[in-house]
PLY file of the C-alpha trace (Angstrom):
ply
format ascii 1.0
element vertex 292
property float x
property float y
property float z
element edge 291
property int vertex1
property int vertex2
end_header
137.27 97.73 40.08
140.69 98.52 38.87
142.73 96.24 36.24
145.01 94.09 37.76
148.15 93.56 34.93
149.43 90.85 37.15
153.38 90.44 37.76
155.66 91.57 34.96
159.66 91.08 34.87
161.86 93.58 32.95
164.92 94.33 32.35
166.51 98.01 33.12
169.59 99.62 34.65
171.54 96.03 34.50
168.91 93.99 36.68
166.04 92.19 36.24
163.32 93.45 38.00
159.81 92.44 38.96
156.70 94.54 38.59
153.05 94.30 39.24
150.01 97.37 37.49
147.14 98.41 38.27
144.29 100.24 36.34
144.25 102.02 33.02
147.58 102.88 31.08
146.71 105.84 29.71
146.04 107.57 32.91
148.32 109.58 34.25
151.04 107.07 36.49
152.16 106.53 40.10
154.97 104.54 40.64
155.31 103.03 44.17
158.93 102.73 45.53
158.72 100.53 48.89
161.28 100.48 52.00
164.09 99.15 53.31
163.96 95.36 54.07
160.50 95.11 52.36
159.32 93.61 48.82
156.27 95.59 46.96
153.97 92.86 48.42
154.03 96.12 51.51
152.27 98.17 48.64
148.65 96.91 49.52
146.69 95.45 46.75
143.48 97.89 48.21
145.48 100.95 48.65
146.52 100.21 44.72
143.49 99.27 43.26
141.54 102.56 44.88
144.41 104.83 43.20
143.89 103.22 40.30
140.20 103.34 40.35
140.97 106.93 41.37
142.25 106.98 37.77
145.83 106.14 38.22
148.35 103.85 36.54
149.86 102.52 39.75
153.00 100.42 39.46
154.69 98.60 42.14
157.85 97.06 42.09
160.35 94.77 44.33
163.45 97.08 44.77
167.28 95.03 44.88
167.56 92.47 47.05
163.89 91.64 47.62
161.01 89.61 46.03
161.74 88.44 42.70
164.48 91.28 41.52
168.06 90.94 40.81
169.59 89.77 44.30
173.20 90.47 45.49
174.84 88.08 48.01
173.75 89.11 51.97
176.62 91.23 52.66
177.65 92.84 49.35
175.69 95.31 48.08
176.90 96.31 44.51
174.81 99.52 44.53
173.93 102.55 46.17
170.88 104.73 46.58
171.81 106.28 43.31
171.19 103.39 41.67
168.52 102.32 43.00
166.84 105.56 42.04
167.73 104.63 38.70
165.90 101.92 38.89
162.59 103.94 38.91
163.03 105.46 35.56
164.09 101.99 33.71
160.63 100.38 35.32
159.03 103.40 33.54
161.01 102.62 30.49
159.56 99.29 30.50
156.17 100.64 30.37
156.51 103.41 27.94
156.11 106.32 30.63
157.60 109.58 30.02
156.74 110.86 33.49
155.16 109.71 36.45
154.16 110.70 40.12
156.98 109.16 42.21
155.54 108.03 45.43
158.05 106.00 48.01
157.76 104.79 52.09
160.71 105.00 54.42
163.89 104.46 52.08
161.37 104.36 49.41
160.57 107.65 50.68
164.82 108.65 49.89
164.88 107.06 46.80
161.90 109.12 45.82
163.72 112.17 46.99
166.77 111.34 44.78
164.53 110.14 41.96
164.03 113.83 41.74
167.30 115.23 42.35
168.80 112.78 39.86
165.95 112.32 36.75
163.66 115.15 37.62
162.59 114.90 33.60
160.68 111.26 34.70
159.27 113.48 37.71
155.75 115.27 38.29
155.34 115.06 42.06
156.81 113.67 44.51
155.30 112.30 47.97
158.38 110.89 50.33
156.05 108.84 53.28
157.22 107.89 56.41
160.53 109.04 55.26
163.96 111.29 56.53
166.44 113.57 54.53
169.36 111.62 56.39
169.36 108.24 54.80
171.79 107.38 57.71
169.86 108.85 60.83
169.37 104.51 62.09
172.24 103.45 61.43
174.00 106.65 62.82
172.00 105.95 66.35
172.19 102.06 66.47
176.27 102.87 66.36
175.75 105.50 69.11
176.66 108.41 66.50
175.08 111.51 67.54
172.56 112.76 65.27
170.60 116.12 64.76
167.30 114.16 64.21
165.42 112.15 67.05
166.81 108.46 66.58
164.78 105.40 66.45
162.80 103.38 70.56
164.85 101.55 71.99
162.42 98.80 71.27
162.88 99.31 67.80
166.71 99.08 67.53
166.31 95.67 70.02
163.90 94.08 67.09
166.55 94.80 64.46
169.28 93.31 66.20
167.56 90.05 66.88
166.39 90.25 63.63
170.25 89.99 62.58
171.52 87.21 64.96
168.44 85.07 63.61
168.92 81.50 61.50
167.91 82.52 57.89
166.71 78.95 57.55
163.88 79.25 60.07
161.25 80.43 57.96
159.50 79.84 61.51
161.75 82.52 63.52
162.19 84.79 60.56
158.00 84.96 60.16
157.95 85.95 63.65
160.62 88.54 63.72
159.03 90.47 60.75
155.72 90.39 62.82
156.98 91.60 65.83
158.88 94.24 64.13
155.87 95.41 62.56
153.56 95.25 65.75
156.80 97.60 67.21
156.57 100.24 64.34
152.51 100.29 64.59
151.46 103.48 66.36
148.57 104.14 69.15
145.83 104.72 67.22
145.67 101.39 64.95
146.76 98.16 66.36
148.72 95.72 64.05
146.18 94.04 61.58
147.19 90.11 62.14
146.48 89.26 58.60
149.30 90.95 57.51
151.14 87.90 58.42
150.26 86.40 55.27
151.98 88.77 53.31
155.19 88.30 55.24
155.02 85.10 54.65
154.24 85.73 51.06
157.66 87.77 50.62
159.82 84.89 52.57
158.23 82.48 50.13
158.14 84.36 46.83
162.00 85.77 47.48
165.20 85.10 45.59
167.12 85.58 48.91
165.17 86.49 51.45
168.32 87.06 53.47
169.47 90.07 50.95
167.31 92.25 51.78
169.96 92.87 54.56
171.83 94.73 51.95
169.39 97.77 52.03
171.16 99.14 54.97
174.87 98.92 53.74
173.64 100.29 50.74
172.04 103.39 52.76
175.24 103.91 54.43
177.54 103.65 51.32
175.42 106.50 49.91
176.26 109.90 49.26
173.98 112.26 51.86
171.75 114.59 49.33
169.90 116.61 52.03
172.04 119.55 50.70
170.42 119.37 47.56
166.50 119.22 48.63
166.16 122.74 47.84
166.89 122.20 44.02
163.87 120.31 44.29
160.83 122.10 42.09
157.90 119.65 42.05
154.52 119.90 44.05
155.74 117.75 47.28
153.82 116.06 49.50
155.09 115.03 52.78
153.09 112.24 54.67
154.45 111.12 58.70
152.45 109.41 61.37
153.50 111.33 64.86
153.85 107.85 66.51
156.65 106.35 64.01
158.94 104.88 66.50
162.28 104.47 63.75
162.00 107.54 61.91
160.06 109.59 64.18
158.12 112.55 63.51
161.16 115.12 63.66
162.63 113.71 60.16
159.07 114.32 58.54
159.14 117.87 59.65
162.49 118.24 58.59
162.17 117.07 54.98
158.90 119.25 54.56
160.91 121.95 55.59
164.03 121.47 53.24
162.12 121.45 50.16
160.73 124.37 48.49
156.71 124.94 48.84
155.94 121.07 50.04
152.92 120.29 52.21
152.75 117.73 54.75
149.89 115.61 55.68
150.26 114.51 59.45
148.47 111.74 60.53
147.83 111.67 63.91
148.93 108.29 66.48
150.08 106.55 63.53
153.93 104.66 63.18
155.65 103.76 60.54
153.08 102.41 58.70
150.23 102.86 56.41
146.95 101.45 57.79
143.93 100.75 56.36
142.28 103.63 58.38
144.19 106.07 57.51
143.16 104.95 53.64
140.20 107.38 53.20
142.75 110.82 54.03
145.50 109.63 52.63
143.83 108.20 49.44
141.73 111.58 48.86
145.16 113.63 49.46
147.00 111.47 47.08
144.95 111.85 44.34
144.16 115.64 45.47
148.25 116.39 45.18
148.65 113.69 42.03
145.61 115.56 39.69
0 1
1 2
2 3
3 4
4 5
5 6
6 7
7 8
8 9
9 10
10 11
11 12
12 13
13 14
14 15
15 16
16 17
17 18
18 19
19 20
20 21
21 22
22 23
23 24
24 25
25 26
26 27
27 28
28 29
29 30
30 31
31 32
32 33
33 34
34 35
35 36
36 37
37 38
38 39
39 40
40 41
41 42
42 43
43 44
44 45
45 46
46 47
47 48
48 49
49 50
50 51
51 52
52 53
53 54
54 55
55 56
56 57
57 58
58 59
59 60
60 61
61 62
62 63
63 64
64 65
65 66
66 67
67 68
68 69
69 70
70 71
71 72
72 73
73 74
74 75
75 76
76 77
77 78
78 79
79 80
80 81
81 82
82 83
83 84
84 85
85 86
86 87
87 88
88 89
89 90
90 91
91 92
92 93
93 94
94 95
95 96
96 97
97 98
98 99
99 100
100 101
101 102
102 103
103 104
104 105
105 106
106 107
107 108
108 109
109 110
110 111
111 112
112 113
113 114
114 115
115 116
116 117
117 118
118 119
119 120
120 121
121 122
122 123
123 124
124 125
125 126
126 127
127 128
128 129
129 130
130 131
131 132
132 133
133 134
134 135
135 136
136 137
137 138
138 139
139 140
140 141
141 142
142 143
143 144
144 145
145 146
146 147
147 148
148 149
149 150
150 151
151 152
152 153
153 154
154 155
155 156
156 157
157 158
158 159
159 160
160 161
161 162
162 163
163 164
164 165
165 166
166 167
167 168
168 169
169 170
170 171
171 172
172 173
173 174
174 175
175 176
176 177
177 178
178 179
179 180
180 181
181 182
182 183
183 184
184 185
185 186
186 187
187 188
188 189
189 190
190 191
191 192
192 193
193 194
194 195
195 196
196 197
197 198
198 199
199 200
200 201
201 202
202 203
203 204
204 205
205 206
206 207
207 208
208 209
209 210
210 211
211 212
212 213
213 214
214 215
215 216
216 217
217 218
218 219
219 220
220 221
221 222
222 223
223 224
224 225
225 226
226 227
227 228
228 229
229 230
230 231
231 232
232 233
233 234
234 235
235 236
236 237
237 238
238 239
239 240
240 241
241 242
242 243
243 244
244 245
245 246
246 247
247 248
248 249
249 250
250 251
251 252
252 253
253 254
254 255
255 256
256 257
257 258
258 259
259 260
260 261
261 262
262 263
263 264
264 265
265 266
266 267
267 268
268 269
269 270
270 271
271 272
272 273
273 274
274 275
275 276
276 277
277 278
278 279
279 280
280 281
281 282
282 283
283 284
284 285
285 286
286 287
287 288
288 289
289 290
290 291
């Protein structure tokens, strides 16, 4: 079984962030960027301890605005994708990494893309999951923009906006609102696993402001589009999409697989926007397969 280094708070890139290893340091490192909305607790302790005993460094860490990382007001983002990419390299700073495989789910999945654009001397591969070359393809169709990528159920953009009109004091409501989201972005072929409720309820609990993690999507939109620049990319790639996800749907997988040079994509049949535990023993063999 794989080390577990337990939490760790640094400082890089004018924040304080908080990070959690797994496994050996001196094997070669994946560092796990997580989504919109969504502390590293969404990294699953499994899925990290079986790339680590895959012989893996694997780092996860809570981006801005979640978990236990440097927290801006709800409302007033003081960053932009860029900067949060820059975050990435200062975590590997901390831990005295030259390089590392840059792995990253929905708006993890961006970051990861400009990770490379930006610091491609911290890169090796990259593997963008769940993930779009338009960091504004949600908010675009939520504001009834038209959009040249398939927008997100109706059921989906419903969840978000009650998500926004709820009381950020009812720990109650806001637990039940993340679940429900969750249960919408699960595809067909695996139902939502109920004991994921516990680690919602972990992030609420463990947060600085809970409510900040609002910020991810003014932050998005503030950012400057890089989809332009995807074919100065020049690292093995590894695209990985479920052809059920129901807010970035499967289009934007195919399209970012297609924009940069020689990647590979991994489909994964009926599933959302999600990694679930049965997916674990393709996705884990791939992973290490493109990461070796």
């Amino acid at each position: 079984m794989a080390t577990h280094h337990g939490e760790r708070m640094i400082e890089g890139n004018g924040i304080e962030i908080c990070t959690e290893a797994f496994g050996d340091p001196a094997d070669p490192c994946i560092l796990l960027v997580m989504g919109a909305g969504a502390s590293m607790l969404l990294w699953d302790v499994g899925l990290c301890e079986a790339l680590a005993d895959g012989g893996r460094f694997v780092i996860r860490y809570d981006n801005r605005d979640t978990g236990k990382t440097t927290s801006c007001p709800p409302g007033e983002p003081n960053y932009t994708l860029n900067d949060m990419a820059a975050d990435g390299p200062a975590v590997l700073d901390a831990y005295g990494i030259e390089k590392a495989h840059i792995i990253g789910a929905s708006m993890g999945g961006m970051i990861t893309q400009v990770i490379g654009l930006n610091h491609p001397e911290r890169v090796l591969t990259l593997t963008p999951i769940m993930s779009t070359p338009n960091g504004g393809a949600v908010l675009d169709s939520m504001e009834g923009k038209e959009a040249t990528l398939s927008p997100p159920t109706p059921e989906v953009i419903e969840t978000i906006m009650e998500g926004a009109a709820l009381d950020w004091t009812d720990r109650d409501a806001l637990l039940a609102n993340r679940v429900k989201m969750f249960k919408v972005l699960s595809g067909s072929a695996y139902p939502f696993d109920p004991a994921r409720e516990q680690i919602f309820a972990a992030e609420i609990d463990r947060a600085i402001s809970f409510p900040s993690a609002t910020n991810h999507g003014p932050a998005i939109a503030q950012s400057e589009p890089w989809h332009e620049r995807l074919g100065d990319l020049d690292f093995p790639t590894l695209v990985i999409h479920g052809t059920d996800d129901p807010i970035l749907p499967y289009d934007h997988g195919q399209a970012l697989a297609e924009m940069i040079p020689g990647a590979k994509m991994l489909t994964l049949e009926g599933v959302g926007h999600e990694i679930p535990e049965g997916t674990w023993d393709v996705v884990i063999p791939t992973i290490l397969d493109h990461t070796s």
